[in-house]
N, C-alpha and C positions, 0 to 999 in steps of 0.2 A: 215215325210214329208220334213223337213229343212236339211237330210240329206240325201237325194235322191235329193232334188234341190241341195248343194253344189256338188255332185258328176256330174251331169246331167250337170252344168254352167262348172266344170272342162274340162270337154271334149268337149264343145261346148267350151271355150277359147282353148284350144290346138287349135283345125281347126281355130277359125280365129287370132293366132298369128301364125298361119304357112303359112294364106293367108298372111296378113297384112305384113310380112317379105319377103313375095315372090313381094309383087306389088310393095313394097316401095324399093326392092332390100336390104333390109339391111344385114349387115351383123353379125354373133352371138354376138358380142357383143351389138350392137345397137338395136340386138330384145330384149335382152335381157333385157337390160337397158330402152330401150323409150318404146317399142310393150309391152314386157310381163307384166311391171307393171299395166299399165292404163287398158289395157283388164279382168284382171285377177280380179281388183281389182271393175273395174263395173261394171262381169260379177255377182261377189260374191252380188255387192249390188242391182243386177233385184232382186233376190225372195225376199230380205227384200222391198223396195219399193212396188211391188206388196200386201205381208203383211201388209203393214201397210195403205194402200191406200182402201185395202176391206176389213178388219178385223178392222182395228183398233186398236191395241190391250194395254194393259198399259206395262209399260215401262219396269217391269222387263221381259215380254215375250219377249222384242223385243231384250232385251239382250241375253236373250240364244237361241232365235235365230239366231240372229246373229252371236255366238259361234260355233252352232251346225251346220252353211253353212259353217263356214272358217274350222271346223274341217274334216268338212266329205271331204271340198276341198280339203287342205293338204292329210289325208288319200287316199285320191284316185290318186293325184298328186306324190307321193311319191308310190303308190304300180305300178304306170304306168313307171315310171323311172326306177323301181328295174326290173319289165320286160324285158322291154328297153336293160337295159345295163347289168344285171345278177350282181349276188352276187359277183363278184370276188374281191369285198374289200369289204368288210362286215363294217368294221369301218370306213371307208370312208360314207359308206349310213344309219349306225347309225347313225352317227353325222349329217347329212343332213334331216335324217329324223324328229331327235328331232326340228335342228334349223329351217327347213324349217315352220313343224308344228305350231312350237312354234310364227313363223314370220308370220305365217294365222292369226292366236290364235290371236296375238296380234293387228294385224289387224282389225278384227271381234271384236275385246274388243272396240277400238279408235271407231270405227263405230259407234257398238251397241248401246255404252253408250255414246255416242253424238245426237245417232237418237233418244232416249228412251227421255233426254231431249229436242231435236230441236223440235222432233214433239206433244211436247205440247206445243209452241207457235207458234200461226199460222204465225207472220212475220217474225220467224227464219226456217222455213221447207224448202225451194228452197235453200237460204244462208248457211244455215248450213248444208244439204246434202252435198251441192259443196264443202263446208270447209272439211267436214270431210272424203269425198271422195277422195280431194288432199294431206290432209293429209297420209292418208292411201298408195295412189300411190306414195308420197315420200319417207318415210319408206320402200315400198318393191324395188323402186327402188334403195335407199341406198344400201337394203340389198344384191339387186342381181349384183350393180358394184361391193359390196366387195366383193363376192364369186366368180366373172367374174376373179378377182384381182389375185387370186389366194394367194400360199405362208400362209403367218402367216394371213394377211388378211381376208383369206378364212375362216380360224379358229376361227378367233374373229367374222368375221360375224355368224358363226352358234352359237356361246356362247352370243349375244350379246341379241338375242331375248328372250332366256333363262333367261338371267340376269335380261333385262328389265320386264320381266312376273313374276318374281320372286320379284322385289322388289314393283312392284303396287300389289302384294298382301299381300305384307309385309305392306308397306303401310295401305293398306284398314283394314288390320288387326290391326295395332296399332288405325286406327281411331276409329275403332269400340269399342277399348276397353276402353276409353277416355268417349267415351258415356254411 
């Protein structure tokens, strides 16, 4: 279900960051940077809000829910690009497709597990959506001036999301073992 909505919200942001770029006049880098974050990122959080507003659910579903829309996002974001533009650098759209993934992934992690705890307190649920939404929209807008950036830039951006997923679960793994 969670990954038919992450697919379903991808294509529905593609149309309206290609409106949202045509009204506003901007130009690639500025969809990039202002348009594509903020769309992308609360297009990804309609089906968790809907989830959790008629379902209910406890906290660890809402995390891999939330996983399971940012990935299917990426995955469909990433096979609509290879379309798009064809294979003709293959390691160029590797590396874009781990780091891009990887920049949902982490995305959908900051959400998840900020919604899985906000929405069991009822006067953090409004406040801490917003938080963890902007959150979320700063991180991919980071992500996508560096790759705007081009150069070695480009490169640390796609390693970067990698790195950060790698180490909260290095992380989470030494905590675990502590316990």
């Amino acid at each position: 279900m969670f990954c038919i909505a992450g697919m379903g919200v991808c294509l529905l942001s593609a149309y309206i960051n290609t409106f949202l770029a045509s009204v506003c006049q901007a130009d690639a880098l500025a969809a990039t940077v202002e348009i594509a974050p903020v769309v992308e990122e609360m297009m990804k959080l309609l089906p968790l809000v809907f989830y959790l507003l008629v379902f209910e659910p406890e906290g660890d579903k809402i995390k891999a829910a939330a996983i399971t829309v940012a990935l299917a996002f990426a995955t469909f974001e990433n096979v609509c690009y290879l379309i798009q533009n064809g294979a003709d650098r293959f390691s160029f759209i590797f590396f874009r497709g781990f780091g891009t993934g990887a920049m949902h992934v982490l995305c959908g992690l900051i959400v998840g597990g900020g919604l899985a705890y906000a929405w069991q307190r009822t006067w953090l649920k409004i406040a801490g959506t917003w938080g963890l939404l902007g959150a979320a929209i700063t991180l991919h807008a980071v992500y996508n001036l560096l790759i705007a950036y081009g150069g070695a830039a480009q490169y640390a951006a796609y390693a970067l999301p990698v790195l950060l997923v790698a180490a909260g679960r290095l992380s989470a793994f030494r905590l675990s073992r502590r316990k």
